[in-house]
CHARMM internal coordinates of N, CA and C (Angstrom, degrees):
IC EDIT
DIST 1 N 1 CA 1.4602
DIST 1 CA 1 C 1.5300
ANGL 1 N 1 CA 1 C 109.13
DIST 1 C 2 N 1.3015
ANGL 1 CA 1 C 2 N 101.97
DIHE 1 N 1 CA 1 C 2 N 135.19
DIST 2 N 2 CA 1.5483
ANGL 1 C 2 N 2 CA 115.29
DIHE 1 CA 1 C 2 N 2 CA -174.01
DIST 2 CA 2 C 2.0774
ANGL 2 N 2 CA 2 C 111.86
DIHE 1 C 2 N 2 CA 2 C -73.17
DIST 2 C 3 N 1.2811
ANGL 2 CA 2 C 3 N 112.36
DIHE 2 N 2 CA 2 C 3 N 127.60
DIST 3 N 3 CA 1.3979
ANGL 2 C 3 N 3 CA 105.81
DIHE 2 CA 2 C 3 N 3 CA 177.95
DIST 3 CA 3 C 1.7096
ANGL 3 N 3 CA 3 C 118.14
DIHE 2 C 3 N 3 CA 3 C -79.32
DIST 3 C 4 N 1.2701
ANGL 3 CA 3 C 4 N 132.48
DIHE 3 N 3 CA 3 C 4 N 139.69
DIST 4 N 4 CA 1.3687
ANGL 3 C 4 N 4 CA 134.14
DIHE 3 CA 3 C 4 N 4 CA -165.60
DIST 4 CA 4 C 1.5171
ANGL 4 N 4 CA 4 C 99.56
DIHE 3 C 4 N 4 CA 4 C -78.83
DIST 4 C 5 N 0.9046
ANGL 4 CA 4 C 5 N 123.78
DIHE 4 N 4 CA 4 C 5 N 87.80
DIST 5 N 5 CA 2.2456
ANGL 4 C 5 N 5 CA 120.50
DIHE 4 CA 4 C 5 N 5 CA 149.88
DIST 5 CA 5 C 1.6494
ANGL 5 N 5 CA 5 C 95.02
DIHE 4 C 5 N 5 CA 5 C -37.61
DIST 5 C 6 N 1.7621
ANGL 5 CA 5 C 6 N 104.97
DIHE 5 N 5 CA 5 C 6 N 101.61
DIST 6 N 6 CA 1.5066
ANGL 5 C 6 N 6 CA 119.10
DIHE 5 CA 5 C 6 N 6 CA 165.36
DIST 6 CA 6 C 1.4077
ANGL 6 N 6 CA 6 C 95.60
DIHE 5 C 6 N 6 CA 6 C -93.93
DIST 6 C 7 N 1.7916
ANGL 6 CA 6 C 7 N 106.61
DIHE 6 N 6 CA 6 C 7 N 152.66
DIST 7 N 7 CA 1.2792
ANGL 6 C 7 N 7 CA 143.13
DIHE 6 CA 6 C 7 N 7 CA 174.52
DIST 7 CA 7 C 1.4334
ANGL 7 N 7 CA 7 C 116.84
DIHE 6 C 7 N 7 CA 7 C -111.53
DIST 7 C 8 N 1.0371
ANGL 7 CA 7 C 8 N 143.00
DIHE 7 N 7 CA 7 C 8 N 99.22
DIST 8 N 8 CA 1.4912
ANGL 7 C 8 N 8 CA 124.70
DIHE 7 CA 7 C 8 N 8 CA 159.99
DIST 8 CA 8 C 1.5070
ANGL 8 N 8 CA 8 C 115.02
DIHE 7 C 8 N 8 CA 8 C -98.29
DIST 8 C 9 N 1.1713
ANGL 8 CA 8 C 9 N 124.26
DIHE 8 N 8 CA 8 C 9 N 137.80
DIST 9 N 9 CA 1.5022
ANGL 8 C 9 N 9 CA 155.99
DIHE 8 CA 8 C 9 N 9 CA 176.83
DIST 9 CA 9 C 1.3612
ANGL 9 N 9 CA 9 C 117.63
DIHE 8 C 9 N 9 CA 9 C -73.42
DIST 9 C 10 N 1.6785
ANGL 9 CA 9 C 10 N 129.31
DIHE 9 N 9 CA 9 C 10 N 118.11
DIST 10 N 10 CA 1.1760
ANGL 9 C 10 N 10 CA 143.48
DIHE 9 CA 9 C 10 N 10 CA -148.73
DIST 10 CA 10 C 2.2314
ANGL 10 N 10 CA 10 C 99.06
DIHE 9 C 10 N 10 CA 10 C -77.80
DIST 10 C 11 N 1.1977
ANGL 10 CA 10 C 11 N 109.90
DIHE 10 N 10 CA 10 C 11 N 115.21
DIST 11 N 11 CA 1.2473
ANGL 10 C 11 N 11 CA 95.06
DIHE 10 CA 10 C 11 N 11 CA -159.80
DIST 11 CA 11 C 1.0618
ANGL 11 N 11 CA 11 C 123.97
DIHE 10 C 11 N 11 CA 11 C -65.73
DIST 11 C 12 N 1.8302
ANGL 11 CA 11 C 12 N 128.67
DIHE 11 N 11 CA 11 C 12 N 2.88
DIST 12 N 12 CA 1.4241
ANGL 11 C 12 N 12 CA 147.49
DIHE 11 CA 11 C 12 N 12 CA 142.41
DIST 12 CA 12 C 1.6606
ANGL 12 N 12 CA 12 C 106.94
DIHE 11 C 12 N 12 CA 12 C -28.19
DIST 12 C 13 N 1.1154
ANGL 12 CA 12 C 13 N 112.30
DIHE 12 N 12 CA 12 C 13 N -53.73
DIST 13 N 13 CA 1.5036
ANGL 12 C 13 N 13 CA 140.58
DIHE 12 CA 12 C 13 N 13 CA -177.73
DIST 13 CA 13 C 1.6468
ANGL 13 N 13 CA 13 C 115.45
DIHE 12 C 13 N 13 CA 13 C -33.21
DIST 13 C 14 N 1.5304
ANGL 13 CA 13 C 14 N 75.24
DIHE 13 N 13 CA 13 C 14 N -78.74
DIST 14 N 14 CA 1.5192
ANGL 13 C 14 N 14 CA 95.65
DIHE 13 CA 13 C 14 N 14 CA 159.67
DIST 14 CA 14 C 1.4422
ANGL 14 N 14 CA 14 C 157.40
DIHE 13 C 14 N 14 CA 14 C -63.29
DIST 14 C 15 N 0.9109
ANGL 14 CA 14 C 15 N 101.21
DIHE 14 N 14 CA 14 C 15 N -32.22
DIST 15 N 15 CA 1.8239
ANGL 14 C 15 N 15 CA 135.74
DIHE 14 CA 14 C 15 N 15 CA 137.80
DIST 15 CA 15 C 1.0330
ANGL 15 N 15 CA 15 C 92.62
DIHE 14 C 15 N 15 CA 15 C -34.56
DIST 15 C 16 N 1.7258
ANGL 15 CA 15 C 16 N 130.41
DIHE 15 N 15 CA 15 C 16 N -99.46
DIST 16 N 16 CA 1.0741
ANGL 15 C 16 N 16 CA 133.95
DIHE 15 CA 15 C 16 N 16 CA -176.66
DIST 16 CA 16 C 1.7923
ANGL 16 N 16 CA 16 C 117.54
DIHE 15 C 16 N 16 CA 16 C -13.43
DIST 16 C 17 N 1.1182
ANGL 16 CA 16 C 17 N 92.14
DIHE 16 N 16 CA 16 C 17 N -78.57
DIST 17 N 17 CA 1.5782
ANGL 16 C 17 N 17 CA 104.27
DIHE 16 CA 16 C 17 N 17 CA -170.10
DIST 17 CA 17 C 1.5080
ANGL 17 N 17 CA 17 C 119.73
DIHE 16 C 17 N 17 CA 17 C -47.75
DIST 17 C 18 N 1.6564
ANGL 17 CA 17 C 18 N 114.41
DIHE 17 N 17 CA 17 C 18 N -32.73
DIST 18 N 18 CA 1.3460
ANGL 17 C 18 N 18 CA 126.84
DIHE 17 CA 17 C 18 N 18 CA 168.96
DIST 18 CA 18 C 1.3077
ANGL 18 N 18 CA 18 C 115.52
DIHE 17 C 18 N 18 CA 18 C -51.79
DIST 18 C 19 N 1.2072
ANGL 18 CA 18 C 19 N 119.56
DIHE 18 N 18 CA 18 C 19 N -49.18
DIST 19 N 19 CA 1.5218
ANGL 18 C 19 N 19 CA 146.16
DIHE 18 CA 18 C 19 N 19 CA 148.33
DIST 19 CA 19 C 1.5941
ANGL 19 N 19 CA 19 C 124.53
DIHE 18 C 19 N 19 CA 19 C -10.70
DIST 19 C 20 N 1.7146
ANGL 19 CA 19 C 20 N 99.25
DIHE 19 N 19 CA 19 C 20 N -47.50
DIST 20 N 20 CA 1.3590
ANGL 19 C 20 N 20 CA 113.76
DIHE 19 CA 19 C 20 N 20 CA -175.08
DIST 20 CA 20 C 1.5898
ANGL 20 N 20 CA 20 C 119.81
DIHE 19 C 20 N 20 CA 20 C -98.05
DIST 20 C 21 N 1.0617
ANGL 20 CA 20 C 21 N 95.89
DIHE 20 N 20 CA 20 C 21 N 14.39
DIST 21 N 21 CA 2.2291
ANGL 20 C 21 N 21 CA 97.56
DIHE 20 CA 20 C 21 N 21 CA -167.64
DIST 21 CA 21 C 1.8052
ANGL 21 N 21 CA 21 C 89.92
DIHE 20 C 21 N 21 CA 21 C -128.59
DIST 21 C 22 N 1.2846
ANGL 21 CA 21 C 22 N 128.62
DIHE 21 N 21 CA 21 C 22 N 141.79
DIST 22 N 22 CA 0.9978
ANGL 21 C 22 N 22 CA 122.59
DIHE 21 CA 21 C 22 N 22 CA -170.14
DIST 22 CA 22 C 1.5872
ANGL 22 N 22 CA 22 C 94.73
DIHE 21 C 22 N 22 CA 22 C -95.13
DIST 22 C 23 N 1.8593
ANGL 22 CA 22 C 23 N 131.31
DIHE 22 N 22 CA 22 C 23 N 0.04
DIST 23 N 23 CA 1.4946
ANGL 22 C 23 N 23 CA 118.19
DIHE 22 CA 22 C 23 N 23 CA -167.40
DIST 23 CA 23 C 1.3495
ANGL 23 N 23 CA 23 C 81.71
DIHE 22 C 23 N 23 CA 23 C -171.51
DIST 23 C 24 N 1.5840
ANGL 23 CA 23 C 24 N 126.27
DIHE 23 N 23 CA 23 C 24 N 155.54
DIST 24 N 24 CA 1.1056
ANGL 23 C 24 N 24 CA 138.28
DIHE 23 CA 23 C 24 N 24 CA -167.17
DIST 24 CA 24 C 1.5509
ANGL 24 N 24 CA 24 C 101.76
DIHE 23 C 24 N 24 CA 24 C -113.46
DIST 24 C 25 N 1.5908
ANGL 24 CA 24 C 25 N 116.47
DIHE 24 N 24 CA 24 C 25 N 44.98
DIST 25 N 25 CA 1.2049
ANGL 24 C 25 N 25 CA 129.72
DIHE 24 CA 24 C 25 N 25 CA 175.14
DIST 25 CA 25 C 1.3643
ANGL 25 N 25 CA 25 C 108.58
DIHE 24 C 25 N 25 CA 25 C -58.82
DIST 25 C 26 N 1.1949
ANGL 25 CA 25 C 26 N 139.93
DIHE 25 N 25 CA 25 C 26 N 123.24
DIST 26 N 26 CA 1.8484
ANGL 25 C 26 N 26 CA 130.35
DIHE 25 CA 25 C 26 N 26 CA 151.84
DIST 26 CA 26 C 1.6278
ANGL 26 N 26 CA 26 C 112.13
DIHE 25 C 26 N 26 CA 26 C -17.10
DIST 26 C 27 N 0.9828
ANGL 26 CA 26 C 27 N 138.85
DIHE 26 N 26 CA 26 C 27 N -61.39
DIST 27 N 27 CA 1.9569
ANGL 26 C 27 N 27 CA 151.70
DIHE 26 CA 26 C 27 N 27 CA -163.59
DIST 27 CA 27 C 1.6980
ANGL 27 N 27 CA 27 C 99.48
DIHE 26 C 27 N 27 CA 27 C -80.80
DIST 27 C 28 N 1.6330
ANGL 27 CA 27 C 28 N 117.53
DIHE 27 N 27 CA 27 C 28 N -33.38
DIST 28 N 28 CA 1.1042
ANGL 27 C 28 N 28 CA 119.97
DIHE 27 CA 27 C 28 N 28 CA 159.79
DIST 28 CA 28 C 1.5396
ANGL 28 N 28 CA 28 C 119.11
DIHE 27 C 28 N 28 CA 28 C -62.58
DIST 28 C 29 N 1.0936
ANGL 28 CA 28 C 29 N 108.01
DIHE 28 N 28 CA 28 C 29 N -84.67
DIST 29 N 29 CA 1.7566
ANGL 28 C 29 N 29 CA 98.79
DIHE 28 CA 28 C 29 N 29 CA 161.58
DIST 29 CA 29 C 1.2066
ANGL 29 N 29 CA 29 C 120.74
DIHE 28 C 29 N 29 CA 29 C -21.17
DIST 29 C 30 N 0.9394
ANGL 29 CA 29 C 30 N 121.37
DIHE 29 N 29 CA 29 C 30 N -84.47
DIST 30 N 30 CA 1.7324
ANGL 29 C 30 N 30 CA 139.19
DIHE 29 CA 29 C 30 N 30 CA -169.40
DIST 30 CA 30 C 1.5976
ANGL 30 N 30 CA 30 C 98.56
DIHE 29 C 30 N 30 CA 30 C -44.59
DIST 30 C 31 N 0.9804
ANGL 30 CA 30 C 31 N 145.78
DIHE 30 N 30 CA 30 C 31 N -54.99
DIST 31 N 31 CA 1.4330
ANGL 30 C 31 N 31 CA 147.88
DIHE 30 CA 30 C 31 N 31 CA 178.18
DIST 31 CA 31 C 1.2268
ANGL 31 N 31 CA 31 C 104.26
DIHE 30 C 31 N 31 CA 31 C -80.87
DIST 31 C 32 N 1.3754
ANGL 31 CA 31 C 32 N 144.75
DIHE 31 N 31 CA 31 C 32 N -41.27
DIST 32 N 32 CA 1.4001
ANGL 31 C 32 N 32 CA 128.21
DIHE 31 CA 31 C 32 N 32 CA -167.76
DIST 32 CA 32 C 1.9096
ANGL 32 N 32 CA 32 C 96.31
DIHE 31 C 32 N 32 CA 32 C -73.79
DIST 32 C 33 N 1.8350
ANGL 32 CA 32 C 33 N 112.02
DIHE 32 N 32 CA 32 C 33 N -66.82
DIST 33 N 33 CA 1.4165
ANGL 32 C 33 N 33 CA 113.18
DIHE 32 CA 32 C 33 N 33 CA -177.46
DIST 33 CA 33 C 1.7269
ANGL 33 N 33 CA 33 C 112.60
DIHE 32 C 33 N 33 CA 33 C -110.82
DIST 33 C 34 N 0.9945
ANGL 33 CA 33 C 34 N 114.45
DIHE 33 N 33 CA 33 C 34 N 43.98
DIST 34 N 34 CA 1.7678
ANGL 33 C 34 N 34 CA 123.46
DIHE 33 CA 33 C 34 N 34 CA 161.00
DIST 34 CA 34 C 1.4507
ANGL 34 N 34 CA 34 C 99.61
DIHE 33 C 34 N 34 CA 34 C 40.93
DIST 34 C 35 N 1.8643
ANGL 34 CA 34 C 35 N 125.80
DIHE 34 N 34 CA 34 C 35 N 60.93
DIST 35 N 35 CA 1.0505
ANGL 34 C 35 N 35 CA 118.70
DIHE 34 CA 34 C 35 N 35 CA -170.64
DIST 35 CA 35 C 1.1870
ANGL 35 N 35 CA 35 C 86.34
DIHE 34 C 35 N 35 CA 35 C -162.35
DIST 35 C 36 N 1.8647
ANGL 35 CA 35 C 36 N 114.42
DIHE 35 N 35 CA 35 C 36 N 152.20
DIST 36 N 36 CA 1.3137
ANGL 35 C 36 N 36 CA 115.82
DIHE 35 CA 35 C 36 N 36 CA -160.91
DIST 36 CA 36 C 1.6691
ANGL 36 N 36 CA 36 C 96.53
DIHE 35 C 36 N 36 CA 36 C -105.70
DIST 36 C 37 N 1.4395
ANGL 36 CA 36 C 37 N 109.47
DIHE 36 N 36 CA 36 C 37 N 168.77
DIST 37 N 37 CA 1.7226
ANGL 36 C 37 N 37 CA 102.45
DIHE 36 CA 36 C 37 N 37 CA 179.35
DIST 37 CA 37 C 1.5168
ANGL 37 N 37 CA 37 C 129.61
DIHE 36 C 37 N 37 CA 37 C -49.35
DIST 37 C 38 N 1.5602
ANGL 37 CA 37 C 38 N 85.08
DIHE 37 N 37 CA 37 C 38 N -36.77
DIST 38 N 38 CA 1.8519
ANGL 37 C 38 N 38 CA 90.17
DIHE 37 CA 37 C 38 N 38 CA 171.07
DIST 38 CA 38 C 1.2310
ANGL 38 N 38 CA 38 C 128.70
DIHE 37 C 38 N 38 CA 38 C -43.60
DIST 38 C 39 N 1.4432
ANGL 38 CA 38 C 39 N 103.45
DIHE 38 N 38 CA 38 C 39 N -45.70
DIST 39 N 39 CA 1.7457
ANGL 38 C 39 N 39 CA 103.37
DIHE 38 CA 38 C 39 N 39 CA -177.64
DIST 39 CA 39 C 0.9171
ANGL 39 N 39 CA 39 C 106.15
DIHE 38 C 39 N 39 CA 39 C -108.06
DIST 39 C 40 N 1.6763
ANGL 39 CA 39 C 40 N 143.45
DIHE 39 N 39 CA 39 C 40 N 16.03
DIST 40 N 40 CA 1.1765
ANGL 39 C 40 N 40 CA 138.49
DIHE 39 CA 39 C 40 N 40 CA 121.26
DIST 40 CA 40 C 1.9402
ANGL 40 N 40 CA 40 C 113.77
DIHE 39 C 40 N 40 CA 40 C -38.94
DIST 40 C 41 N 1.2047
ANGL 40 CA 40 C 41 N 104.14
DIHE 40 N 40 CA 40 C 41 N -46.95
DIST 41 N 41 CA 1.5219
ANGL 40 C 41 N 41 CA 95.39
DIHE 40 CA 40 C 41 N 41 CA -159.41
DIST 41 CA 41 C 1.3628
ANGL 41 N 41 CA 41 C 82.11
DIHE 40 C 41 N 41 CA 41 C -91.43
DIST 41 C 42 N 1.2359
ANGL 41 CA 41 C 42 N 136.48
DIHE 41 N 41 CA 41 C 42 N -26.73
DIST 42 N 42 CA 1.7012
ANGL 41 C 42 N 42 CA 110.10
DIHE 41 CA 41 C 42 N 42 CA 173.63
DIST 42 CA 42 C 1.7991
ANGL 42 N 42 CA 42 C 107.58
DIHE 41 C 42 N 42 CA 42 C -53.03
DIST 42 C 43 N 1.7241
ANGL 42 CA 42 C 43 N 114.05
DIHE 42 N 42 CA 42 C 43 N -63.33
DIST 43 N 43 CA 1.7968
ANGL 42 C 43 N 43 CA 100.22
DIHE 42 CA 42 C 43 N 43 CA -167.57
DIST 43 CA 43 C 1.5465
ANGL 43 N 43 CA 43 C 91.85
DIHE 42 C 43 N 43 CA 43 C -49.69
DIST 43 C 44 N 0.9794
ANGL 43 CA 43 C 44 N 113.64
DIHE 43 N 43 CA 43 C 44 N -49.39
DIST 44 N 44 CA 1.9901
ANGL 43 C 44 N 44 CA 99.57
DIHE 43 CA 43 C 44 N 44 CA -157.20
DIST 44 CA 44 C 1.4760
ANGL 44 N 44 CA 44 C 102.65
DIHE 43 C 44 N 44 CA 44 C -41.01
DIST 44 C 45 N 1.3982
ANGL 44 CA 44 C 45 N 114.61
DIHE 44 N 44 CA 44 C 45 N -37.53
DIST 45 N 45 CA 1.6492
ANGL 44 C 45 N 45 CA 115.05
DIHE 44 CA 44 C 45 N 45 CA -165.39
DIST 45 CA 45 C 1.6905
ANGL 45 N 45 CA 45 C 108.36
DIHE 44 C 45 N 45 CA 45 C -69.35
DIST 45 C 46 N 1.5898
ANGL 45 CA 45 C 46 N 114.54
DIHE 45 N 45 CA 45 C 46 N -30.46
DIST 46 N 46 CA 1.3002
ANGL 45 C 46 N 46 CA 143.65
DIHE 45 CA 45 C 46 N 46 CA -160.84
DIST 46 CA 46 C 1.9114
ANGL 46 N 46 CA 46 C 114.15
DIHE 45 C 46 N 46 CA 46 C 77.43
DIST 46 C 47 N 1.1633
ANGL 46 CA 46 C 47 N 121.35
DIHE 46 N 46 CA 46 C 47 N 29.24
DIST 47 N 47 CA 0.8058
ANGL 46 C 47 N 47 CA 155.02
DIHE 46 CA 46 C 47 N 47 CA 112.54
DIST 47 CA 47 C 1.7145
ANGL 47 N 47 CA 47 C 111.61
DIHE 46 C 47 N 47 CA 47 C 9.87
DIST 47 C 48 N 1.3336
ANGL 47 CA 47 C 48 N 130.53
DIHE 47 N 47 CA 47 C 48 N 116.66
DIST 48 N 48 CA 1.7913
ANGL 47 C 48 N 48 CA 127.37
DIHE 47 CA 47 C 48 N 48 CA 155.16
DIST 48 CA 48 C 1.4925
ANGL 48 N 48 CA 48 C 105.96
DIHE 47 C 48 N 48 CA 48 C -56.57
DIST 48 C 49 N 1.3002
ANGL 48 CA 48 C 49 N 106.36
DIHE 48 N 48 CA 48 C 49 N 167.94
DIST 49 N 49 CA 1.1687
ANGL 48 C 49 N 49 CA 108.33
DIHE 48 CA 48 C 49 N 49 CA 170.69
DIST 49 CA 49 C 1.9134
ANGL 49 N 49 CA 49 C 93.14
DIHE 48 C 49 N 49 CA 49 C -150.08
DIST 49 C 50 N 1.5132
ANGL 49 CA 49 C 50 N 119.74
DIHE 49 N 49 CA 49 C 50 N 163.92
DIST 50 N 50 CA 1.4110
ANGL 49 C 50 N 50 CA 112.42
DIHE 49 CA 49 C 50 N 50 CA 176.70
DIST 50 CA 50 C 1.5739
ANGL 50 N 50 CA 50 C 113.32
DIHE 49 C 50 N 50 CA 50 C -43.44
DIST 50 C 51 N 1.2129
ANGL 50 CA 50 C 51 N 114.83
DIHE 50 N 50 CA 50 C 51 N 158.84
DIST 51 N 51 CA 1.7864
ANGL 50 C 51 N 51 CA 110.83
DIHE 50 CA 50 C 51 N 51 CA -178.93
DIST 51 CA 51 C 1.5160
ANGL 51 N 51 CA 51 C 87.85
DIHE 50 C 51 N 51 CA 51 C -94.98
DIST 51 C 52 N 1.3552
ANGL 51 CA 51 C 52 N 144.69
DIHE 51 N 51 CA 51 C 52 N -11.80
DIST 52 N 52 CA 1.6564
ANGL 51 C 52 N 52 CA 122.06
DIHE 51 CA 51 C 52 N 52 CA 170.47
DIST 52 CA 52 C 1.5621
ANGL 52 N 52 CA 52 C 102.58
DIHE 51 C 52 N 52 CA 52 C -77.68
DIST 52 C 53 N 1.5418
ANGL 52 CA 52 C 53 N 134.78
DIHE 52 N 52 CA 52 C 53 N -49.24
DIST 53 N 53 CA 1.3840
ANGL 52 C 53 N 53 CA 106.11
DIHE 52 CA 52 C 53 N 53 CA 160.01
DIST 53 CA 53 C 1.4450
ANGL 53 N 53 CA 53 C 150.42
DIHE 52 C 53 N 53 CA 53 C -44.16
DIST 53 C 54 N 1.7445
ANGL 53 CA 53 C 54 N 106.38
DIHE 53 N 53 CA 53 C 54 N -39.43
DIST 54 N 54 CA 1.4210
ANGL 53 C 54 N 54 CA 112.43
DIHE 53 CA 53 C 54 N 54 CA 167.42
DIST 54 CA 54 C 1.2118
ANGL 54 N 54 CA 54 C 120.25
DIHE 53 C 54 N 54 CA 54 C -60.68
DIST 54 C 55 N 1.3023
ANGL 54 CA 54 C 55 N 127.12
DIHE 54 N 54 CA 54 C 55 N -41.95
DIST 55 N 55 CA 1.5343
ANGL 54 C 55 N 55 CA 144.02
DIHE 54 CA 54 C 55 N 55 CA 159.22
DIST 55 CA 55 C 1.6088
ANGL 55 N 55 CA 55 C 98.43
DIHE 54 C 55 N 55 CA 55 C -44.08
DIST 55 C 56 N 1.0272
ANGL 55 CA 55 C 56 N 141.57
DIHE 55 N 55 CA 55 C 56 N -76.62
DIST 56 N 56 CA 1.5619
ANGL 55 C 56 N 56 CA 150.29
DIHE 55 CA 55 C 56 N 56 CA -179.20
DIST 56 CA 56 C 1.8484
ANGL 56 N 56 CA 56 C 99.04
DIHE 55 C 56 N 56 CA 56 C -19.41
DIST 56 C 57 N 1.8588
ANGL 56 CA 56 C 57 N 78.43
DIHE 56 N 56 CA 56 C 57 N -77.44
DIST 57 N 57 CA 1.5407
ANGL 56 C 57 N 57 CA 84.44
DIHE 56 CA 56 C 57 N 57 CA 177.83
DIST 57 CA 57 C 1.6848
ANGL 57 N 57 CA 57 C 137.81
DIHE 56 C 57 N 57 CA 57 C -53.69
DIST 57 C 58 N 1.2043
ANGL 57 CA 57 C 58 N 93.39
DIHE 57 N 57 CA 57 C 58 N -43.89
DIST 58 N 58 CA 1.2382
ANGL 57 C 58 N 58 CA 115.15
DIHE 57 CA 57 C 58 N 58 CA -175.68
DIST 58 CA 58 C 2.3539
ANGL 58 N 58 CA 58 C 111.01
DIHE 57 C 58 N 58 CA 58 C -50.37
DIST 58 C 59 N 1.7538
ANGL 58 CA 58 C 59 N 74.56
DIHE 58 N 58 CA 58 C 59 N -30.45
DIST 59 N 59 CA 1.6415
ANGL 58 C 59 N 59 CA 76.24
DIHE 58 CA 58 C 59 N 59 CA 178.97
DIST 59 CA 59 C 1.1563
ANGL 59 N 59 CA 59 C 124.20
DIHE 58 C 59 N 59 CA 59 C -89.37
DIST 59 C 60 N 1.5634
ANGL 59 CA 59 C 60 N 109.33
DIHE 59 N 59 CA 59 C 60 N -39.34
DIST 60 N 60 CA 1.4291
ANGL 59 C 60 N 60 CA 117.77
DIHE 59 CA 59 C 60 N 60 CA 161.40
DIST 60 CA 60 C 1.5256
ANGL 60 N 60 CA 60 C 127.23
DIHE 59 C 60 N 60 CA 60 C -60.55
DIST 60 C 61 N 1.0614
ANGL 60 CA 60 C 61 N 111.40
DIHE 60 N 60 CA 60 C 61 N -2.86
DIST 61 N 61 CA 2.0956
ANGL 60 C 61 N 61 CA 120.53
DIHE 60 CA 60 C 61 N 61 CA 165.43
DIST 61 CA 61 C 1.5997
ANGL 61 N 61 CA 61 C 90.69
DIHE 60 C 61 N 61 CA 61 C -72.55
DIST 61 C 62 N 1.3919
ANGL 61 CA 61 C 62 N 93.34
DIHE 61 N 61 CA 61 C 62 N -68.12
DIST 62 N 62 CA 1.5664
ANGL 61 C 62 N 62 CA 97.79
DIHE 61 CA 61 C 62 N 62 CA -164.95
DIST 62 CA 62 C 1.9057
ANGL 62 N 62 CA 62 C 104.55
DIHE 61 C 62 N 62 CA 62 C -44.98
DIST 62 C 63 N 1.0866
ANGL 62 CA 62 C 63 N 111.74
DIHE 62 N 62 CA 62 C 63 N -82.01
DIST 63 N 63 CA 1.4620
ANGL 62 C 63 N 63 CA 122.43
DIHE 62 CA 62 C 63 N 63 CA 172.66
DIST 63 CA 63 C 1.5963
ANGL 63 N 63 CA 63 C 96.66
DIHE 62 C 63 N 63 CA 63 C 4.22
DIST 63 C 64 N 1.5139
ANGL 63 CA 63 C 64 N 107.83
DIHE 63 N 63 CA 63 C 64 N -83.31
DIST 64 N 64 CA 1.2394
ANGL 63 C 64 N 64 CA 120.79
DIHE 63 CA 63 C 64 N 64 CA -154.68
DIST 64 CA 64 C 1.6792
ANGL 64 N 64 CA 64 C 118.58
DIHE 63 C 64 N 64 CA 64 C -95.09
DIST 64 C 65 N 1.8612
ANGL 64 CA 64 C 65 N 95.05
DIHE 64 N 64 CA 64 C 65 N 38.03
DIST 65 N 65 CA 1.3078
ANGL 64 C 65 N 65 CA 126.99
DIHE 64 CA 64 C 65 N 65 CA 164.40
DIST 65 CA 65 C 2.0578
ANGL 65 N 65 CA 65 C 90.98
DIHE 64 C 65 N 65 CA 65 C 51.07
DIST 65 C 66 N 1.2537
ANGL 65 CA 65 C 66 N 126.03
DIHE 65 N 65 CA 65 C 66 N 58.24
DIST 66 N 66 CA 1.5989
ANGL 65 C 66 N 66 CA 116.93
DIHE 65 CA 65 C 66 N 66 CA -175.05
DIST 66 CA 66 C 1.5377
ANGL 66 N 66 CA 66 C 87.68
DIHE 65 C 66 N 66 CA 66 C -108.09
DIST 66 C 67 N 0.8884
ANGL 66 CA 66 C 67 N 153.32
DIHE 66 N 66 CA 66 C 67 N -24.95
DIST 67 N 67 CA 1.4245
ANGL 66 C 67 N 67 CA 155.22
DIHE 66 CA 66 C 67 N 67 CA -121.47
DIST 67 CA 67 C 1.8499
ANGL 67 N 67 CA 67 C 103.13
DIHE 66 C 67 N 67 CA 67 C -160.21
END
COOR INIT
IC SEED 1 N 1 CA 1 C
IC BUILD
């Protein structure tokens, strides 16, 4: 069995991003940062999340100038 490379997210970060969704809807998430509620409520917790999602995310902030 393969071991998970965890990521945790600077909680500045996150803050931020809370910032940007007007409701912590599932379709909100998922369409605003391409991430499902789960690992929404993991950063909120401060929480790791896989490092291929944070990476995901991490690029798509940038992309879409959020960060």
């Amino acid at each position: 069995m393969r071991v998970q490379k965890l990521t945790q997210l600077e909680p500045e970060l996150v803050a931020k991003m809370r910032t940007m969704i007007p409701c912590q809807k599932p379709e909100v998430i998922q369409s605003r940062f391409g991430i499902g509620l789960n690992t929404w409520v993991k950063l909120r917790e401060g929480k790791a999340i896989r490092h291929s999602v944070a990476v995901r995310l991490l690029q798509r902030l940038q992309r879409d100038q959020m960060i």
